[in-house]
C-alpha positions as CSV (number, residue, x, y, z in Angstrom):
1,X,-6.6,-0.5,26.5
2,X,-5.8,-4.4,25.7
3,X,-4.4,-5.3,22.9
4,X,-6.6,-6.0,20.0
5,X,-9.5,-3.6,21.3
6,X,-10.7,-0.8,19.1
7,X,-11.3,2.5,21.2
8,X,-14.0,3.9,19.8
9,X,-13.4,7.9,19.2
10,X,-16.6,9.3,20.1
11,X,-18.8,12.3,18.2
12,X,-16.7,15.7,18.6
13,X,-13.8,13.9,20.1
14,X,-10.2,14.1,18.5
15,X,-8.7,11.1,17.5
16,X,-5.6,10.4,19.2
17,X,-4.4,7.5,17.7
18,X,-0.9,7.5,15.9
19,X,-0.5,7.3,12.0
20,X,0.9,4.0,12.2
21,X,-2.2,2.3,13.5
22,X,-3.6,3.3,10.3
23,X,-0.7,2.7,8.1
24,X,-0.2,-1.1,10.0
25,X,-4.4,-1.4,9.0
26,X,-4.2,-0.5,5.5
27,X,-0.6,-2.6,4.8
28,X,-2.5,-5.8,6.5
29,X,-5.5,-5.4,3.9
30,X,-3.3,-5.0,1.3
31,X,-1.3,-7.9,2.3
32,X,-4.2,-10.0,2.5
33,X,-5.8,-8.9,-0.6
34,X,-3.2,-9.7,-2.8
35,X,-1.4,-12.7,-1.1
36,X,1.7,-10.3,0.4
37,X,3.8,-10.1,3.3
38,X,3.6,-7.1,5.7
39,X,7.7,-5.6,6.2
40,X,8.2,-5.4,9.2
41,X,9.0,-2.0,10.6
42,X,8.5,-0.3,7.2
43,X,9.8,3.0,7.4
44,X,11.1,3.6,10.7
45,X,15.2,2.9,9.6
46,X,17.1,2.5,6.5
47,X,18.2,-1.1,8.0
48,X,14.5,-2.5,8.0
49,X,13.3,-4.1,4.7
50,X,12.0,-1.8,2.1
51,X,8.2,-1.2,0.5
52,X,5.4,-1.9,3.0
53,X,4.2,-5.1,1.0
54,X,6.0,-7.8,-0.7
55,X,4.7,-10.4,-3.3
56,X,7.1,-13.3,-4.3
57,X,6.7,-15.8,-6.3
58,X,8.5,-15.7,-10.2
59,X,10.6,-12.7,-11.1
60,X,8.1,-11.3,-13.7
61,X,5.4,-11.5,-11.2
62,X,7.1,-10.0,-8.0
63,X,5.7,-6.8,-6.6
64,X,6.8,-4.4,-4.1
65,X,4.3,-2.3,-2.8
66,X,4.2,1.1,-0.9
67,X,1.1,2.2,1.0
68,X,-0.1,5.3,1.7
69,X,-2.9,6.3,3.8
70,X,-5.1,9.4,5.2
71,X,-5.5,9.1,8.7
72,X,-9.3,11.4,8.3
73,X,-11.6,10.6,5.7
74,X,-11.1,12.9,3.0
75,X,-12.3,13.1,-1.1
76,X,-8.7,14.1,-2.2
77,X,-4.5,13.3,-1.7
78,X,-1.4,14.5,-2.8
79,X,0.5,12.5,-5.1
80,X,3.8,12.6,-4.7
81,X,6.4,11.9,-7.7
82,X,9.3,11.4,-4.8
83,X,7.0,8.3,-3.6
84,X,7.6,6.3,-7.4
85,X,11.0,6.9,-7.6
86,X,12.0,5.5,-4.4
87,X,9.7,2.8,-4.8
88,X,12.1,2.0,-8.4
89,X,14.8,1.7,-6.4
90,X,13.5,0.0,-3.8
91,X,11.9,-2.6,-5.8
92,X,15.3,-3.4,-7.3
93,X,16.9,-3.4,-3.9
94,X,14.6,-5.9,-3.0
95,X,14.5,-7.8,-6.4
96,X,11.0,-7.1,-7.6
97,X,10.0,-6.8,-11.0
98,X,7.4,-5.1,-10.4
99,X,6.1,-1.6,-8.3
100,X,3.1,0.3,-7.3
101,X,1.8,2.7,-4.8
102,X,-1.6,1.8,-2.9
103,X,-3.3,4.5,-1.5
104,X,-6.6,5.0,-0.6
105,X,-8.9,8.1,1.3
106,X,-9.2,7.7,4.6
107,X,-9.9,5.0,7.5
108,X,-13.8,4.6,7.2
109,X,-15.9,2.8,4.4
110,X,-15.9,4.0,1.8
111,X,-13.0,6.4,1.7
112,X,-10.6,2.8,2.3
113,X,-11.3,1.2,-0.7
114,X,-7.5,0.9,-2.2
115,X,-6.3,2.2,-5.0
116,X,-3.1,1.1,-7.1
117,X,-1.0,3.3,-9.1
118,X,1.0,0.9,-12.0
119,X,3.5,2.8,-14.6
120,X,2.7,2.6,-18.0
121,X,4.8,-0.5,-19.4
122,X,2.8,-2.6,-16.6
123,X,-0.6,-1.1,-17.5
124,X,0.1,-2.0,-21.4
125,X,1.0,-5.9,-19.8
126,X,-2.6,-5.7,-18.7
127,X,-4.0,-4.2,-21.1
128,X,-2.5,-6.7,-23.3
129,X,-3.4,-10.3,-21.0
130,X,-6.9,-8.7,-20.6
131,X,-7.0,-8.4,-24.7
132,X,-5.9,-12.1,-24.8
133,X,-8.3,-13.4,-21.9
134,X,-11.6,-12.3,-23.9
135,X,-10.1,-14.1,-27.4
């Protein structure tokens, strides 16, 4: 198959495609959505960059994001607290102010809608702007 080409899995057929081609999917959409960079190799060593997607700009509004997908469409996921503490350190490895963990259903409209999970001191910030942008 060339590069670039989607194999098309037919009806009955198992999937054979790795986890990382839907991992790489979901961290480009995220990346594009919110103005990121993809890290390259995420994951596969403890020498690569860390998080999956990384927003720059000022301190106070630097993100470092980790993605996590479901390779089938499904109408639930695990949540795992191991995922938000590594992010933390991470994100100050990286020097990011800010952290989250994207995650959405599954590859296929419209379980791949992403989903961000914020701590609570970053969802009273937008709480708080959201208060002063209707004033």
């Amino acid at each position: 198959m060339a590069f670039g080409l989607r194999e098309r899995v037919k009806e009955g057929e198992k999937d054979t495609r790795p986890t990382r081609f839907y991992s790489h999917r979901q961290e480009t959409a995220v990346a594009k959505a919110v103005g990121g960079k993809t890290t390259a190799n995420s994951g596969a060593t403890d020498f690569s960059g860390k998080g999956d997607v990384l927003i720059s700009g000022a301190y106070d509004e630097s993100f470092l994001l980790e993605c996590k997908t479901k390779v089938k469409n499904s109408d639930s996921i695990s949540i795992k607290r191991e995922w938000f503490a590594k992010n933390k350190a991470e994100a100050v490895f990286e020097g990011k102010a800010h952290q989250a963990v994207v995650f959405n259903f599954g590859p296929d409209a419209p379980y791949n809608e992403n989903h961000y999970i914020i701590d609570e001191y970053l969802f009273l910030e937008l709480l708080e702007y959201l208060k002063r942008k209707e004033k």
